[in-house]
Backbone as a ProteinNet text record, in pm:
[ID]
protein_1_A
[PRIMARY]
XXXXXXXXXXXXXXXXXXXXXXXXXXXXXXXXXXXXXXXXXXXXXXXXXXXXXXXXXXXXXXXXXXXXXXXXXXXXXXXXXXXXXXXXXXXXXXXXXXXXXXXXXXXXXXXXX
[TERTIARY]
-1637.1	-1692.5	-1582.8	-1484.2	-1353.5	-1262.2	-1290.2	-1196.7	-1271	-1412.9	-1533.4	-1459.3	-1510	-1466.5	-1344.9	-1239.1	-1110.5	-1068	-1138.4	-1126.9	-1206.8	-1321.9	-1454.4	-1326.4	-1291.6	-1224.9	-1079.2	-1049.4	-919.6	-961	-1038.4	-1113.3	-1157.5	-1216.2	-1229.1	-1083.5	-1005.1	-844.3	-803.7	-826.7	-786.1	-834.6	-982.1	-1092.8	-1026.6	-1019.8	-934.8	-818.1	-761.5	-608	-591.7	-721.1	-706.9	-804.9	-810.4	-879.7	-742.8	-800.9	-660	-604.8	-669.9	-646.2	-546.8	-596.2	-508.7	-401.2	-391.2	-242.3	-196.2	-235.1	-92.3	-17.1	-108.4	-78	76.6	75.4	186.5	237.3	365.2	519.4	458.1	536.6	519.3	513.1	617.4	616.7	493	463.7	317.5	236.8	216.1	111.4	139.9	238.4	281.9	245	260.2	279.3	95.8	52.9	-135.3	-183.9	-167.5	-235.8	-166.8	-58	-16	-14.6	79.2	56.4	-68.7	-125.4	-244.9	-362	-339.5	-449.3	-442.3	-381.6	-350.2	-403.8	-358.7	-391.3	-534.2	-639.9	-779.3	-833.5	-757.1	-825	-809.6	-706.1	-685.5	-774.9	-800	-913.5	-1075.4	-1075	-1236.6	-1239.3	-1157.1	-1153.3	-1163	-1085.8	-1121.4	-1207.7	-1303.3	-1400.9	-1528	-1529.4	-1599.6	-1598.2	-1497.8	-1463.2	-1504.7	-1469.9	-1546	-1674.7	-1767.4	-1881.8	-1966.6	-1914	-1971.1	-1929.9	-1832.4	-1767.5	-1871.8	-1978.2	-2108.2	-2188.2	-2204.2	-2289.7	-2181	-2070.2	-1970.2	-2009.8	-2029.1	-2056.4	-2202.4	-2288.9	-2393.3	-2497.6	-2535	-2602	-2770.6	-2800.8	-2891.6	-2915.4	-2819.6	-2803.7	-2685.1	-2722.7	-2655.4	-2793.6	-2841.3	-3030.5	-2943.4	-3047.1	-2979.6	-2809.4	-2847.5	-2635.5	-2537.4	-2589	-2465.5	-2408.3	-2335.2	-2274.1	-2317.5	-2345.1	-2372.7	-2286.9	-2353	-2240.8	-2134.3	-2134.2	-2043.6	-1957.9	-1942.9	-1850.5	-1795.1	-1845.7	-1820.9	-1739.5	-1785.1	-1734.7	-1565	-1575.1	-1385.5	-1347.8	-1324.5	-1263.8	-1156.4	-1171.1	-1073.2	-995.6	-1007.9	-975.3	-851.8	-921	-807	-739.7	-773.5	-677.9	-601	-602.5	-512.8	-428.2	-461.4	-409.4	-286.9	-329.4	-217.7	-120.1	-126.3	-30.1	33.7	-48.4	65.9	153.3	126.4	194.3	309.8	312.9	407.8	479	462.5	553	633.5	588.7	648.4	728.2	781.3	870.3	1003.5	1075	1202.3	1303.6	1280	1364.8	1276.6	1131.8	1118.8	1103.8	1077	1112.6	1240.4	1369.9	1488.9	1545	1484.6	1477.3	1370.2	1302.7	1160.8	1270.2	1302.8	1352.3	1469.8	1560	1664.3	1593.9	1480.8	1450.2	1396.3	1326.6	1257.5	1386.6	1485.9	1598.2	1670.3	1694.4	1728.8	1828.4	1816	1923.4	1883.7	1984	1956.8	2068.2	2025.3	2073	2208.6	2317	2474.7	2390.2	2441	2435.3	2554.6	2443.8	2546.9	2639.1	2632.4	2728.4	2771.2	2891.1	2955.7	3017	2983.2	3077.5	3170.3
2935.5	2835.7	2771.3	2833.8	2797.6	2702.6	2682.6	2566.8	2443.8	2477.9	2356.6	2300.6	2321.4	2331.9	2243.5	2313.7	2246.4	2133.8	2155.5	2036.4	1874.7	1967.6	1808.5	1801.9	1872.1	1838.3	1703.5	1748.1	1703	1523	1575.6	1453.9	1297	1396.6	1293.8	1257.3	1314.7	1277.4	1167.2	1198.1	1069.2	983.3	963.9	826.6	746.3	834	793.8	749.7	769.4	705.3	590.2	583	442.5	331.7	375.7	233.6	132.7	68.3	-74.2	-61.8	-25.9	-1.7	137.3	192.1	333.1	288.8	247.3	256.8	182.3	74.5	3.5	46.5	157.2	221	371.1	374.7	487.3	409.3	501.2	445.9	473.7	404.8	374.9	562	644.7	780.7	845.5	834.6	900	871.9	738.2	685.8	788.6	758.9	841.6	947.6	1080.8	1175.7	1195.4	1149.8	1144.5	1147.8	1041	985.7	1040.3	1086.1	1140	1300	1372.9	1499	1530.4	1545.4	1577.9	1525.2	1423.6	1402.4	1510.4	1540.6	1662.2	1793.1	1820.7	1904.6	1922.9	1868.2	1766.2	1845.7	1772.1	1790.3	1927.5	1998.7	2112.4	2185.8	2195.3	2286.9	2244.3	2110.3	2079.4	2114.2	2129.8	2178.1	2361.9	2369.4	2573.1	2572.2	2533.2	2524.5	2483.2	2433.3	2380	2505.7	2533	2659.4	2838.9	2838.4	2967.5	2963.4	2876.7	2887.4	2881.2	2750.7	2760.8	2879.8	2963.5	2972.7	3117.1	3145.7	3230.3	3096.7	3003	2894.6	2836.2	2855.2	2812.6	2865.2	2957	3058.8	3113.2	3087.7	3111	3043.5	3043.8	2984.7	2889.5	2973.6	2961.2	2809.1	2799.9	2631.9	2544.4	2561.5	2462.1	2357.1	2297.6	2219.4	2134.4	2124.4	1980.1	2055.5	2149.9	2157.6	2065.8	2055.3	1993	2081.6	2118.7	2168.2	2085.8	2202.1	2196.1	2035.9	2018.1	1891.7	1924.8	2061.9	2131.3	2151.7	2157.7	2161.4	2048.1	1945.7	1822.7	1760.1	1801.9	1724.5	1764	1878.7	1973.8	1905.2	1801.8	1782.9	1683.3	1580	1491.3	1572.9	1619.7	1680.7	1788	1879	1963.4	1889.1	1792.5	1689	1634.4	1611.5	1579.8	1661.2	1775.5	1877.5	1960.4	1970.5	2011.3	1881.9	1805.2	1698.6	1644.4	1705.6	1710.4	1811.4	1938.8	2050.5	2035.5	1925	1882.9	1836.5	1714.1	1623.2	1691.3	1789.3	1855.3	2016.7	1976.2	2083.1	2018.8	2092.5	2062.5	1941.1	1968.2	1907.5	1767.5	1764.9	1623.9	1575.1	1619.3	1573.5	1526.5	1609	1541.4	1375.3	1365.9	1237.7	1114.6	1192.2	1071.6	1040	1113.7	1152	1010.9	993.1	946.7	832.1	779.8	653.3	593.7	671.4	632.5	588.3	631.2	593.4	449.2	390.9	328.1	357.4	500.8	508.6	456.4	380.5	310.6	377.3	439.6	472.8	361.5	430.7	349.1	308.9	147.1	125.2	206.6	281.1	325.8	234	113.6	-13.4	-122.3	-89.6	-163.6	-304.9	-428.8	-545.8	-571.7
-1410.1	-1498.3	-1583	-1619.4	-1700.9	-1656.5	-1472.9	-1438.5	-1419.8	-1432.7	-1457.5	-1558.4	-1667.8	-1833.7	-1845.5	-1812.1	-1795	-1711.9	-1587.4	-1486.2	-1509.2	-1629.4	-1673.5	-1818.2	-1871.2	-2020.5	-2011.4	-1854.7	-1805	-1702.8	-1687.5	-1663.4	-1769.7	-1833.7	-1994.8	-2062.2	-2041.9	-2109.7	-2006.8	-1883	-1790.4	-1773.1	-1800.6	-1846	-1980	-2057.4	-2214.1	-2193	-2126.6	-2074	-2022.8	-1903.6	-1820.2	-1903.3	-2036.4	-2115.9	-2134.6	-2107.5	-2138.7	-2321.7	-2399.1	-2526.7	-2581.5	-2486.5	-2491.5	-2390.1	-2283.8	-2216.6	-2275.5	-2351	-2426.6	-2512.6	-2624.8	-2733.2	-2629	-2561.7	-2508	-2417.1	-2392	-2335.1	-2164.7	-2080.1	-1922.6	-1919.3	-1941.3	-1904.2	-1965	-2096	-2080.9	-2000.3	-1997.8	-1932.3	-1749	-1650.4	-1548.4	-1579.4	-1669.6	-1671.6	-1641.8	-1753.6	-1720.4	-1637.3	-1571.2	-1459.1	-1311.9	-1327.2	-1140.4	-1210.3	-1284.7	-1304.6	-1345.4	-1435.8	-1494.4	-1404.7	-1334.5	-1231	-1106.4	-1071	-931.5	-1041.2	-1123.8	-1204.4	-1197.5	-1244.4	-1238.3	-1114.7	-1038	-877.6	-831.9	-874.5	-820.3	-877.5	-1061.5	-1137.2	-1047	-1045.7	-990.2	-821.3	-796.5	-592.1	-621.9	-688.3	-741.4	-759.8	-859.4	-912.1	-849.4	-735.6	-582.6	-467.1	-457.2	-354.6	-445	-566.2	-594.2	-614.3	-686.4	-682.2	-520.8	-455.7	-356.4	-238.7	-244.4	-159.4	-27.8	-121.8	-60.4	58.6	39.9	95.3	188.7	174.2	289.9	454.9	472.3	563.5	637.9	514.1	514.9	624	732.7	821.7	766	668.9	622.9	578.3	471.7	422.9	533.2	637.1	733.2	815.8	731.1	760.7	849.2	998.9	1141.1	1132.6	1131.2	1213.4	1086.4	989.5	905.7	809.5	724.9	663.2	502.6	415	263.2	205.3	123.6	86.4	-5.1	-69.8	-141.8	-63.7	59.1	180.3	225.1	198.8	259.3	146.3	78.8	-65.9	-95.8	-1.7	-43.8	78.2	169.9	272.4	250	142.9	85.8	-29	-126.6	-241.7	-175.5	-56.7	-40.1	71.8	152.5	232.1	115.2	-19.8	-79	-183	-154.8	-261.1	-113.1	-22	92.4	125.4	111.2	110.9	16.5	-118.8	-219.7	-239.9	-129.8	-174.8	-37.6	38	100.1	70.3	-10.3	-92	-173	-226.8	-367	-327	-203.2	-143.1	-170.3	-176.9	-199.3	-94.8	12	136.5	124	90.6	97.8	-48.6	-151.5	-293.2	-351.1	-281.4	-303.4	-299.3	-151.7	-72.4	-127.7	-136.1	-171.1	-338.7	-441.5	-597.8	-515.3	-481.1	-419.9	-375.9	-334.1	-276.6	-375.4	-464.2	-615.6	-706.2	-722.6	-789.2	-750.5	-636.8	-564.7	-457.1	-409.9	-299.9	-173.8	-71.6	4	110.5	239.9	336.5	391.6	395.7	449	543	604.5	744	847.6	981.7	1031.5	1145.9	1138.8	1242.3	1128.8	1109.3	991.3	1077.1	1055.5	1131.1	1037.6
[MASK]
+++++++++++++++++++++++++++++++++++++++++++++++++++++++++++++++++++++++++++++++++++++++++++++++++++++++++++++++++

């Protein structure tokens, strides 16, 4: 129930953020820090928070009505499609590179005329 709590509390800070009145009042880096960290943050407490409560009805044959799967199930298929692909990005071998293209590094040409 605590990452409910935290995940709806964290939620309301990022509604409050994307008011046009409030992002003007803070600098470009707060504003970033909110909205891409604290948003994965968000998603990760409310996808926990999806998978432990439901995680009895996952399995359960019972609530599978016409062969479909619970919508508490359906509902984790984007959230953790985007929580495993952020935990790609944020590996070292490709964070360096991506950190380096965000900066402006630009690959030598390798055929010099």
């Amino acid at each position: 129930m605590s990452l409910g709590i935290l995940g709806f509390g964290l939620l309301i800070l990022l509604g409050i953020t994307s008011l046009p009145s409030v992002s003007n009042a803070v600098n470009w880096r707060e504003f970033h820090f909110v909205q891409s960290k604290l948003g994965h943050v968000t998603l990760l407490f409310c996808t926990a928070h999806t998978l432990i409560y439901g995680w009895n009805h996952f399995f359960d044959t019972h609530y599978y009505a016409w062969c479909l799967p619970p919508a508490g199930t359906l509902s984790l298929i984007i959230p953790c499609t985007v929580l495993v692909l952020k935990f790609f990005l944020i590996t070292p071998c490709i964070d360096r590179k991506l950190t380096k293209i965000r900066q402006g590094w630009e690959r030598s040409p390798k055929h010099r005329k």
